[in-house]
TORZA-828412 format. One record per atom (N, C-alpha, C, O): y, z, x; atom name; residue in three letters; residue number from 0. Coordinates in steps of 0.2 Angstrom, whole numbers, plus 5000, padded with zeros to 4 digits. Layout:
+------+------+------+------+------+------+
!   yy !   zz !   xx ! name ! resn ! resi !
+------+------+------+------+------+------+
!    Y !    Z !    X !   CA !  ala !  NUM !
...
+------+------+------+------+------+------+
***
This chain:
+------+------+------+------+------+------+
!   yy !   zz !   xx ! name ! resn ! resi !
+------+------+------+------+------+------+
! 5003 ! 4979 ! 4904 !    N !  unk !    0 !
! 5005 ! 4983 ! 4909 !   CA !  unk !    0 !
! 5012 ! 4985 ! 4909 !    C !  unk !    0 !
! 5016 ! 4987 ! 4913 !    O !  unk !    0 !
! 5014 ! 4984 ! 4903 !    N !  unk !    1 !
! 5022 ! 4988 ! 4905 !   CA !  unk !    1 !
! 5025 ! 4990 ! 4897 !    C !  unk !    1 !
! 5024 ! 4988 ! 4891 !    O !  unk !    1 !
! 5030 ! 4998 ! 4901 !    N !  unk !    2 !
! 5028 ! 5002 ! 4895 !   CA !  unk !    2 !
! 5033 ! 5001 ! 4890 !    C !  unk !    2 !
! 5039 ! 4999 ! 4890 !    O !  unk !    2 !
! 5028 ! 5002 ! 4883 !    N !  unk !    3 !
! 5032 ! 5002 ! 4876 !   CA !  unk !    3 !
! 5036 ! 4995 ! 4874 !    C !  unk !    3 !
! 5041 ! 4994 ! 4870 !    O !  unk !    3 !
! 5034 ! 4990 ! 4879 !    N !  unk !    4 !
! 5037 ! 4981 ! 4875 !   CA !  unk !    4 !
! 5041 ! 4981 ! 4881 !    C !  unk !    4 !
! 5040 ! 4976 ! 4884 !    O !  unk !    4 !
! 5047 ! 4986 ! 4884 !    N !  unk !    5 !
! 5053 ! 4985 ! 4886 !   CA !  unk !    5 !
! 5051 ! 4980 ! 4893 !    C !  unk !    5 !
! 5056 ! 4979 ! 4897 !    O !  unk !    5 !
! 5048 ! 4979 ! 4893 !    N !  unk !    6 !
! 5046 ! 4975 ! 4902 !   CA !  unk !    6 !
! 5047 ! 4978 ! 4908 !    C !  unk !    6 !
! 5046 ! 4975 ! 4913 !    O !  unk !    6 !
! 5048 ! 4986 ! 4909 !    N !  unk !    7 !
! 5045 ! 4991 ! 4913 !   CA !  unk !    7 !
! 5039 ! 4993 ! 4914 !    C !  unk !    7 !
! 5036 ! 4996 ! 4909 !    O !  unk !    7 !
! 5036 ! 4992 ! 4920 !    N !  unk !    8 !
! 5029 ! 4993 ! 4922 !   CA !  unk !    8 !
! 5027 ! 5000 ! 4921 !    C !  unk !    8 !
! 5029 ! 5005 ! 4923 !    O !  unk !    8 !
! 5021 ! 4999 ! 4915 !    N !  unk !    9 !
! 5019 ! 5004 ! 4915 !   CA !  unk !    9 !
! 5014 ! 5011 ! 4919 !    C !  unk !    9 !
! 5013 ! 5009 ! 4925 !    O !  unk !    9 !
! 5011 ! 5015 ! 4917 !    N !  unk !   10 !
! 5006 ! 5017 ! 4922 !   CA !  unk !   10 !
! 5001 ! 5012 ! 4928 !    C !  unk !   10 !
! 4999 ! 5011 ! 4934 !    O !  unk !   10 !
! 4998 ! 5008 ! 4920 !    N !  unk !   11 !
! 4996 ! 5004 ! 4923 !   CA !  unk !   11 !
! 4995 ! 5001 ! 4930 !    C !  unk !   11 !
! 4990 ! 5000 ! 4935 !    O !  unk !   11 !
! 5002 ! 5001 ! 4929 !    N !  unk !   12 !
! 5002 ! 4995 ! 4938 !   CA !  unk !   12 !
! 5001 ! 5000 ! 4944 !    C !  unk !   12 !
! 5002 ! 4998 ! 4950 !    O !  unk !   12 !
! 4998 ! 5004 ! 4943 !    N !  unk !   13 !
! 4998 ! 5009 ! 4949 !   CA !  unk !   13 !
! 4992 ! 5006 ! 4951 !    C !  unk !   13 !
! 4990 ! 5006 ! 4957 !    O !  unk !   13 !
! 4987 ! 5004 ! 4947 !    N !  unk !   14 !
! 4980 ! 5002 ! 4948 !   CA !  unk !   14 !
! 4982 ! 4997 ! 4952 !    C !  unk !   14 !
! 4978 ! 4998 ! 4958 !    O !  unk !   14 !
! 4986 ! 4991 ! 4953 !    N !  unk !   15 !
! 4989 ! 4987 ! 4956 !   CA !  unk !   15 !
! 4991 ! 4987 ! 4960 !    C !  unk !   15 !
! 4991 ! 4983 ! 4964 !    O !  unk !   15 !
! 4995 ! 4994 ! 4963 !    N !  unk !   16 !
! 4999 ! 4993 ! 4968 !   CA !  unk !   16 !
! 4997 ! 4996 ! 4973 !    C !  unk !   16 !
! 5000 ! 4995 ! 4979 !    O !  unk !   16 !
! 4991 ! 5002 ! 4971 !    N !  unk !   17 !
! 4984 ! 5006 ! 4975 !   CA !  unk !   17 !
! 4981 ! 4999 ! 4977 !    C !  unk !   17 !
! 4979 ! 4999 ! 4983 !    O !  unk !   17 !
! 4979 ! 4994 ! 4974 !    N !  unk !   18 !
! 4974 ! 4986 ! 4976 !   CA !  unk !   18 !
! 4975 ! 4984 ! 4982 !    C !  unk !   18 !
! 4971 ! 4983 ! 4987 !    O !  unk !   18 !
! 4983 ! 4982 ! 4979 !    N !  unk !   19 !
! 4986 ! 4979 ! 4983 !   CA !  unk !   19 !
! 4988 ! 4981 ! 4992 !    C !  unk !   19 !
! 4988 ! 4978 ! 4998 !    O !  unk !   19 !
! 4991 ! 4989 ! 4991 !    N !  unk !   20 !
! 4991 ! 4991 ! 4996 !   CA !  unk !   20 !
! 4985 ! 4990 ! 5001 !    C !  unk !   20 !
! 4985 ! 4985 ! 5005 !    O !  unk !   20 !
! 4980 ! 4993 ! 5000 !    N !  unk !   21 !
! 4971 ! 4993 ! 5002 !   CA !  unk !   21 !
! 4971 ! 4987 ! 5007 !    C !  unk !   21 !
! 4971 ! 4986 ! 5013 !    O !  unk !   21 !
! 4971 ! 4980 ! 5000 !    N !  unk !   22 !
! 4971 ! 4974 ! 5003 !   CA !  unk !   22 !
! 4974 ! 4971 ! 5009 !    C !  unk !   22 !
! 4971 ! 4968 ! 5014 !    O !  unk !   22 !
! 4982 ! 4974 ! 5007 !    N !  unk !   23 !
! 4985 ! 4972 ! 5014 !   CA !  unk !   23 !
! 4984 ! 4975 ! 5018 !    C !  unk !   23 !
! 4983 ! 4972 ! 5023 !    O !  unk !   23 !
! 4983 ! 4982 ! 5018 !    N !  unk !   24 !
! 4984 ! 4986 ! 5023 !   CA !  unk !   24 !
! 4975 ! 4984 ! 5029 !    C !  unk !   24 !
! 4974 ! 4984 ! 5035 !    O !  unk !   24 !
! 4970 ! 4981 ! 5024 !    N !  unk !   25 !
! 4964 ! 4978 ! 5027 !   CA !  unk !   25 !
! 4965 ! 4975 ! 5032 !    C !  unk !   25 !
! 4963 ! 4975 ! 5038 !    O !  unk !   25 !
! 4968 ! 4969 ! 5025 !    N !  unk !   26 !
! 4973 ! 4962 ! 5030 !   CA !  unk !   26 !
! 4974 ! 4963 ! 5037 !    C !  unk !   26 !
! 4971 ! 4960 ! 5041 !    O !  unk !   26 !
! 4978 ! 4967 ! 5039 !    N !  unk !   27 !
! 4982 ! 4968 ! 5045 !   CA !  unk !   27 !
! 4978 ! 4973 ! 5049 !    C !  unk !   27 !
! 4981 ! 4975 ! 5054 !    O !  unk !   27 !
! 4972 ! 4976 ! 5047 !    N !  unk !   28 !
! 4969 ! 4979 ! 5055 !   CA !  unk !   28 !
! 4965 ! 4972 ! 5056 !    C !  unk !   28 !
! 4966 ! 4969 ! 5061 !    O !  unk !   28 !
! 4962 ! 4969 ! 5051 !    N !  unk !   29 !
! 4957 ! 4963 ! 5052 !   CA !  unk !   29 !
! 4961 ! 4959 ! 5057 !    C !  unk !   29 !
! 4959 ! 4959 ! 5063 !    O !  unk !   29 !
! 4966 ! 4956 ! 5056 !    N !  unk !   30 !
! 4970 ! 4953 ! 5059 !   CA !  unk !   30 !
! 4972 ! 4955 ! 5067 !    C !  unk !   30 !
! 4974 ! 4952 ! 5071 !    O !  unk !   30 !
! 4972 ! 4962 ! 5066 !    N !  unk !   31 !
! 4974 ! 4966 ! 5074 !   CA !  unk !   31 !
! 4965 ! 4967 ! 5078 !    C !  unk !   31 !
! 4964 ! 4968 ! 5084 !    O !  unk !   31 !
! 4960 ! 4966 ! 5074 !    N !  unk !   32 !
! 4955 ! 4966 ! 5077 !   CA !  unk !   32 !
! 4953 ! 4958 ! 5079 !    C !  unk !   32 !
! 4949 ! 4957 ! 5084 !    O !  unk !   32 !
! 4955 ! 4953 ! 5076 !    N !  unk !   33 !
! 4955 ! 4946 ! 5080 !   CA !  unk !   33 !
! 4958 ! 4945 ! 5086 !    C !  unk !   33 !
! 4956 ! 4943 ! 5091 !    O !  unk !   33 !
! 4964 ! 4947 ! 5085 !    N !  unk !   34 !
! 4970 ! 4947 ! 5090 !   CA !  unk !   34 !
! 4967 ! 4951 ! 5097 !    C !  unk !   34 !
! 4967 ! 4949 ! 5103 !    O !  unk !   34 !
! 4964 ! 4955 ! 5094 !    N !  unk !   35 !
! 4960 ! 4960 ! 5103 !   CA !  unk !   35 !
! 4967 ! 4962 ! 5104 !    C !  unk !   35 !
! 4970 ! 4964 ! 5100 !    O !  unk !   35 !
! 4968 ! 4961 ! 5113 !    N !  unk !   36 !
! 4971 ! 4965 ! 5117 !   CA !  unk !   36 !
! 4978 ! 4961 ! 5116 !    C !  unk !   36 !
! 4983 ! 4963 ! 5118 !    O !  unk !   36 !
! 4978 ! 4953 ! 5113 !    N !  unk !   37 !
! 4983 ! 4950 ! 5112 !   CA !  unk !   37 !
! 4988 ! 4952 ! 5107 !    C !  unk !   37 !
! 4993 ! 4950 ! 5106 !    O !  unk !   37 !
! 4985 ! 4958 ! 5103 !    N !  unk !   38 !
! 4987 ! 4960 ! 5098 !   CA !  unk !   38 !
! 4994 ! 4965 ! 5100 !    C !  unk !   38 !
! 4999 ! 4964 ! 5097 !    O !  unk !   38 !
! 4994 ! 4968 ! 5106 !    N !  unk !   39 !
! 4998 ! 4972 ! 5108 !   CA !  unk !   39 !
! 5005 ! 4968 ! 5111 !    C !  unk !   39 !
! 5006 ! 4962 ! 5114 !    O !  unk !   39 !
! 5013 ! 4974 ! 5108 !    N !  unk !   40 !
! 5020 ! 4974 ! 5113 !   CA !  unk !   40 !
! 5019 ! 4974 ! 5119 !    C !  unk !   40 !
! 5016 ! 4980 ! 5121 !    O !  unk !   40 !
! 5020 ! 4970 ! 5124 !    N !  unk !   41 !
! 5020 ! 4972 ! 5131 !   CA !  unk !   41 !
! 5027 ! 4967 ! 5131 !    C !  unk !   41 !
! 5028 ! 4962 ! 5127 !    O !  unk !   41 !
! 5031 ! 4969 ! 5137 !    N !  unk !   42 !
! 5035 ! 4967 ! 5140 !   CA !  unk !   42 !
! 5043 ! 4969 ! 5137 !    C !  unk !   42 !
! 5044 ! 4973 ! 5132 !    O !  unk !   42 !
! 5049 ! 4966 ! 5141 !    N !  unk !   43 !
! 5054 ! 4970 ! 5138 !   CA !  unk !   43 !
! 5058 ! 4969 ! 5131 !    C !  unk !   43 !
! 5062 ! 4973 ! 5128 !    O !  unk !   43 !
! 5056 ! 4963 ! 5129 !    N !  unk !   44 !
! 5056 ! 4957 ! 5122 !   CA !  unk !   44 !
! 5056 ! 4960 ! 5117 !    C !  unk !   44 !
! 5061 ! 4959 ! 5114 !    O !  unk !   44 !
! 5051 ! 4964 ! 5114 !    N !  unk !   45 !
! 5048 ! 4966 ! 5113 !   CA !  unk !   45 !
! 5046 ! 4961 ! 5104 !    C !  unk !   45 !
! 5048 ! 4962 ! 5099 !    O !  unk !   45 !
! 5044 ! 4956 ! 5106 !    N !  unk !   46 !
! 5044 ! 4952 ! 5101 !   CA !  unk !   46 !
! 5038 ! 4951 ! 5097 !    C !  unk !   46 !
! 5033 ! 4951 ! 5100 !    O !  unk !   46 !
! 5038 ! 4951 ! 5092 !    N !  unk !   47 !
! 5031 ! 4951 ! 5086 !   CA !  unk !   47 !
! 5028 ! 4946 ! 5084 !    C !  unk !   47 !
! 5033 ! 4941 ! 5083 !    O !  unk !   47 !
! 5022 ! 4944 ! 5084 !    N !  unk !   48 !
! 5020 ! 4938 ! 5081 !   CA !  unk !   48 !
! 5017 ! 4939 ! 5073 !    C !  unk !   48 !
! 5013 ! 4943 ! 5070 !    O !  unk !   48 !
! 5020 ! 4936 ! 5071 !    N !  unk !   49 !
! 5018 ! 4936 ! 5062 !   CA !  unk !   49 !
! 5012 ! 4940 ! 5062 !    C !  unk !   49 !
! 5012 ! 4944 ! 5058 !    O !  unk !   49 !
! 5009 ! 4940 ! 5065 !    N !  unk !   50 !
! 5000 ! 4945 ! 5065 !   CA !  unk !   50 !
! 5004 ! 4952 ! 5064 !    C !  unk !   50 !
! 5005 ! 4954 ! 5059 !    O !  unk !   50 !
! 5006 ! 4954 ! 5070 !    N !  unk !   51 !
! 5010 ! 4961 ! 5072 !   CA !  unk !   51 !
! 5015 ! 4962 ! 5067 !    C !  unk !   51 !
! 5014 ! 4968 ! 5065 !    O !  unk !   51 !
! 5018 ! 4960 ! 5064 !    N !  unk !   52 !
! 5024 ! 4961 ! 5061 !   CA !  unk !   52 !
! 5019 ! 4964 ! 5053 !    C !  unk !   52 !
! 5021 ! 4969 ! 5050 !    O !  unk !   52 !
! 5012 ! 4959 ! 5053 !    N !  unk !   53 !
! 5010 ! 4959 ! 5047 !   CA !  unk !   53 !
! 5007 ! 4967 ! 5047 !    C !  unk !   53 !
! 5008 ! 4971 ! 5043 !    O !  unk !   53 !
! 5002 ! 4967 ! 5052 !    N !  unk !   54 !
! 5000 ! 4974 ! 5053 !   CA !  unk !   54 !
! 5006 ! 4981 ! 5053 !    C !  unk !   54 !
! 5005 ! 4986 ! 5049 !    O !  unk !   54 !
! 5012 ! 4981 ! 5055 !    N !  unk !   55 !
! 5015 ! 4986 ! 5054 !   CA !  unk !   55 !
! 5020 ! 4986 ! 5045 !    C !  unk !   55 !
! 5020 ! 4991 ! 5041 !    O !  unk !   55 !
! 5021 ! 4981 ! 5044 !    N !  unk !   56 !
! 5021 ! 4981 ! 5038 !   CA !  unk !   56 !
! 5018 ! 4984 ! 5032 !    C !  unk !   56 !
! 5021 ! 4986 ! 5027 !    O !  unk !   56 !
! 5011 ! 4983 ! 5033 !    N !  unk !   57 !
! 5007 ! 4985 ! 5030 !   CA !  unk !   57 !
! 5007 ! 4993 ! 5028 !    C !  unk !   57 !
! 5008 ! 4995 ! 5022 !    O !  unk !   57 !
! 5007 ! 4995 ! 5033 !    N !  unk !   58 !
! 5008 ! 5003 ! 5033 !   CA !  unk !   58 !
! 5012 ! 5005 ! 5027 !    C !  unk !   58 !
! 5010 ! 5009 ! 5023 !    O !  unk !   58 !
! 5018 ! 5001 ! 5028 !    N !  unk !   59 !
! 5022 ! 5003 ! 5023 !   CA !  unk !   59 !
! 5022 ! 5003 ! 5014 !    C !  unk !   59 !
! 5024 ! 5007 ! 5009 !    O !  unk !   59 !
! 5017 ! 4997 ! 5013 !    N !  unk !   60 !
! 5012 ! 4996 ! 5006 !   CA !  unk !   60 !
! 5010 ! 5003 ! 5003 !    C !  unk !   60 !
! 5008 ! 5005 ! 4998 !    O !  unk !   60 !
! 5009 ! 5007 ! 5010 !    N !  unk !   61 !
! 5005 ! 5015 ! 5005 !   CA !  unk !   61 !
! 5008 ! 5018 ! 5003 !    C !  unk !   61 !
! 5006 ! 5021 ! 4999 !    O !  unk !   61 !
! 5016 ! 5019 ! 5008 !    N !  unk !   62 !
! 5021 ! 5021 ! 5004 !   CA !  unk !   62 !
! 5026 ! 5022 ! 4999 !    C !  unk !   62 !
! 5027 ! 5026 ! 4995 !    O !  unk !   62 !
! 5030 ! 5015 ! 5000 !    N !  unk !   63 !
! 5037 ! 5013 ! 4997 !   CA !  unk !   63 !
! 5034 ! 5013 ! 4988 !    C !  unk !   63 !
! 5028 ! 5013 ! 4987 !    O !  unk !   63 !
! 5038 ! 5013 ! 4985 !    N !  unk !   64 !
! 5035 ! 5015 ! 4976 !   CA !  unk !   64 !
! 5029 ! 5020 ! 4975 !    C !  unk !   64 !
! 5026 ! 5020 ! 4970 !    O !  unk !   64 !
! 5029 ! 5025 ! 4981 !    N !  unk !   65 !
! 5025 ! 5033 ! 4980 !   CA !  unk !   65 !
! 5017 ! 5030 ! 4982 !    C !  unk !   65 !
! 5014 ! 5024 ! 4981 !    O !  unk !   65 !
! 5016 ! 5036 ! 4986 !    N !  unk !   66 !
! 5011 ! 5035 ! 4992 !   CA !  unk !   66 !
! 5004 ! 5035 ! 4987 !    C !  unk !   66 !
! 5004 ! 5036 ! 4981 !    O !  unk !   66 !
! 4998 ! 5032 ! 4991 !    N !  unk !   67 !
! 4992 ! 5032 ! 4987 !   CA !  unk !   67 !
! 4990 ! 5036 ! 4985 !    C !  unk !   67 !
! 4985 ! 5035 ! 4981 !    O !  unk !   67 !
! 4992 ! 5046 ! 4987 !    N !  unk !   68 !
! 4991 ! 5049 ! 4985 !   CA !  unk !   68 !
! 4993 ! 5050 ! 4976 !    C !  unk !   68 !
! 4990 ! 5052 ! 4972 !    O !  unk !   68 !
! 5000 ! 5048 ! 4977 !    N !  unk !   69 !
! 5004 ! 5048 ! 4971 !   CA !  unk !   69 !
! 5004 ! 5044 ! 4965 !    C !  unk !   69 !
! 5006 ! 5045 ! 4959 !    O !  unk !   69 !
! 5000 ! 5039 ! 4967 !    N !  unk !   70 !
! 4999 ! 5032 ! 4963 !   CA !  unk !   70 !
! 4993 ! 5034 ! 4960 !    C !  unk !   70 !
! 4992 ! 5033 ! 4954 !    O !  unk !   70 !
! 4987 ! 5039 ! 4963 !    N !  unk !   71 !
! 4981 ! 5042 ! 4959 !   CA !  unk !   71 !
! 4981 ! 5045 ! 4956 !    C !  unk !   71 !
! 4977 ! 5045 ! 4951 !    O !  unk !   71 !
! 4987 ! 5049 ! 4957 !    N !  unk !   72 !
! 4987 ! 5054 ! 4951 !   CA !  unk !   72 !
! 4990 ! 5052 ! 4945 !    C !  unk !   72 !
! 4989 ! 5056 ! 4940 !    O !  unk !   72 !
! 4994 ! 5048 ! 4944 !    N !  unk !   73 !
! 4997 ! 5045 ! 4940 !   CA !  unk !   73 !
! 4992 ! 5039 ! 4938 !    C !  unk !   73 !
! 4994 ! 5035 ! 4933 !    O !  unk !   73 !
! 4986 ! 5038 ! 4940 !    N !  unk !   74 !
! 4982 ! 5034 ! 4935 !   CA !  unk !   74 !
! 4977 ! 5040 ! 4932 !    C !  unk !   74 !
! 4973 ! 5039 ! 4927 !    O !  unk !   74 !
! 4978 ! 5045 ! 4935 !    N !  unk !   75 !
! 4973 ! 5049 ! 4934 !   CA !  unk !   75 !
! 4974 ! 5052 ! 4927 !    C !  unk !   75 !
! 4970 ! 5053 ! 4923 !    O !  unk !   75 !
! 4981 ! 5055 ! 4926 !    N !  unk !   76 !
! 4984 ! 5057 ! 4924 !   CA !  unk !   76 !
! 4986 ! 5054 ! 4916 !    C !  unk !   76 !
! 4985 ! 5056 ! 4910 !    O !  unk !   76 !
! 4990 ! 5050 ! 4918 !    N !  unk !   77 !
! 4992 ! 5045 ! 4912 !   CA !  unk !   77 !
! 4989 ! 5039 ! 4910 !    C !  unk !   77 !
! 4989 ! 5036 ! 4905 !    O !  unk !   77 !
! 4986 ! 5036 ! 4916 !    N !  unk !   78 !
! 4980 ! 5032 ! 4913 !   CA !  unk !   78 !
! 4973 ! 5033 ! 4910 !    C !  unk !   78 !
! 4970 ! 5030 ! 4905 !    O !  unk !   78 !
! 4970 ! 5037 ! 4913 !    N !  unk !   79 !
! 4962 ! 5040 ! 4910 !   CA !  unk !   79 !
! 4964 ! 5045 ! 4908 !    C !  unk !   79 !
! 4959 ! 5048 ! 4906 !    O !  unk !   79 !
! 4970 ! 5049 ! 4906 !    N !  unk !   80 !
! 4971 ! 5056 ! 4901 !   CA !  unk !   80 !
! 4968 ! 5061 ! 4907 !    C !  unk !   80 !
! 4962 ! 5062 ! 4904 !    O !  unk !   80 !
! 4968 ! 5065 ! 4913 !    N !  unk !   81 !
! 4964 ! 5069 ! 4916 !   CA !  unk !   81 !
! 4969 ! 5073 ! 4918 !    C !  unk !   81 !
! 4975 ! 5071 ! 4920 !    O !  unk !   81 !
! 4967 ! 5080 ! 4916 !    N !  unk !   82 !
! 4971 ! 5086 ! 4915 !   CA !  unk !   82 !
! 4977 ! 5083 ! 4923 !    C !  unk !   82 !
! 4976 ! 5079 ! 4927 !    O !  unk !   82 !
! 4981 ! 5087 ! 4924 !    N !  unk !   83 !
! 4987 ! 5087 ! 4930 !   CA !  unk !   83 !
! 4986 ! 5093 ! 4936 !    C !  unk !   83 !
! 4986 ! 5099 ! 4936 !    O !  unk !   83 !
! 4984 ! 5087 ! 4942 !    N !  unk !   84 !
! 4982 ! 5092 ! 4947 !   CA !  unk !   84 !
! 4986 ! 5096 ! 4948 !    C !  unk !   84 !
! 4992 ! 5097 ! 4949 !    O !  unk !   84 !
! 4979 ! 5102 ! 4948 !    N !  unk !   85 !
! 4986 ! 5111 ! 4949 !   CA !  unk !   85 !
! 4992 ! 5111 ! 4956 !    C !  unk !   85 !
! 4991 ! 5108 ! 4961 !    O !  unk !   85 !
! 4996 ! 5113 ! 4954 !    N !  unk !   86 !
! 5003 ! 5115 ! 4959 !   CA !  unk !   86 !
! 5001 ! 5122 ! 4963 !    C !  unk !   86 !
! 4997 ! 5126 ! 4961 !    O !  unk !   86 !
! 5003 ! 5121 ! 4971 !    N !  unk !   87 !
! 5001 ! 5124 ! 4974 !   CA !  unk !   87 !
! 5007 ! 5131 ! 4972 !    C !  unk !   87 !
! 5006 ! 5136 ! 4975 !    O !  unk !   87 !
+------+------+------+------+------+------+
***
């Protein structure tokens, strides 16, 4: 998974990092649906518990290194050879 020997991840890892995101991102509603209504900031503190912190975190997995939109098409594209979605 990484391109031409140099140790730069190649197309590849988009497969990985589309996985990855999902998983986490699973992670932390499951975890906010255990939590229930404990789940929720209340008060003026506004303090997170590893659950909480895990859940908004996540979010972020779809984005940072190009959204999972961007990650598809770069497998789509460079990894299965499938023509380049048209520009609007």
């Amino acid at each position: 998974m990484t391109g031409l020997g140099d140790g730069a991840p190649g197309p590849e890892a988009s497969i990985g990092k589309l996985a990855w995101a999902r998983w986490h991102r699973d992670l932390g509603e499951l975890a906010m649906e255990i939590c229930g209504g404990a789940g929720t900031v209340t008060g003026p503190g506004y303090g997170l518990s590893e659950w909480q912190r895990l859940w908004l975190f996540s979010r972020a997995d779809t984005i940072y290194g190009g959204s999972d939109e961007i990650q598809r098409n770069v497998v789509a594209e460079r990894v299965l050879g499938l023509p380049k979605e048209p520009r609007a």
